[in-house]
C-alpha positions, 0 to 999 in steps of 0.5 A: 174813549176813541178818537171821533173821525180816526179813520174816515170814508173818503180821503177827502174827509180827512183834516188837512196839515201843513207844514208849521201846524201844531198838532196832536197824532194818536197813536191807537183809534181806541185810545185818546189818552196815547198822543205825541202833540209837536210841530209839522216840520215836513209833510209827505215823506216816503217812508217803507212806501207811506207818505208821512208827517214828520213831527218833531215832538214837544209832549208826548201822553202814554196811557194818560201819563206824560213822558220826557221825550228828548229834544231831537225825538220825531214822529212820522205818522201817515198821511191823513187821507191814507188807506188804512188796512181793513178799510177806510183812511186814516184821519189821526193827525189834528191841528190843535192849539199850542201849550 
């Protein structure tokens, strides 16, 4: 199953996040079942040149399955609204209801 809008037409379309939102980042377009879902805890961090979130993770799904993660463990996806290679921006952070 893929993730509707993971890569959208125009920056503009892409879901905004803030600091504090709790959200779930996707790893892989085609996938919806490879996720980390945690709290923002920065937004537009220059890593390699890519604005990032950082999340700092609470669960994290690999092929439907969850894994332990341990208390210190951060994510940095890109920004939504970043170009993507082979077109479009990227849109796979979502604001989702905490657990």
């Amino acid at each position: 199953m893929s993730i509707p809008d993971f890569r959208v037409d125009d920056p503009a379309q892409a879901e905004v996040v803030a600091a504090g939102d709790f959200v779930r980042s996707y790893d892989f377009e085609a996938h919806a079942d490879c996720f980390v879902e945690g709290v923002v805890e920065e937004v537009g961090k220059i890593v390699e040149g890519c604005p990032r979130y950082v999340i700092r993770g609470r669960r994290r799904i690999w092929s439907g399955r969850e894994l332990t993660l341990p208390a210190e463990a951060i994510f940095m996806p890109p920004l939504n609204g970043t170009r993507v290679l082979g077109g479009g921006y990227c849109n796979g952070v979502r604001k989702v209801a905490r657990p």
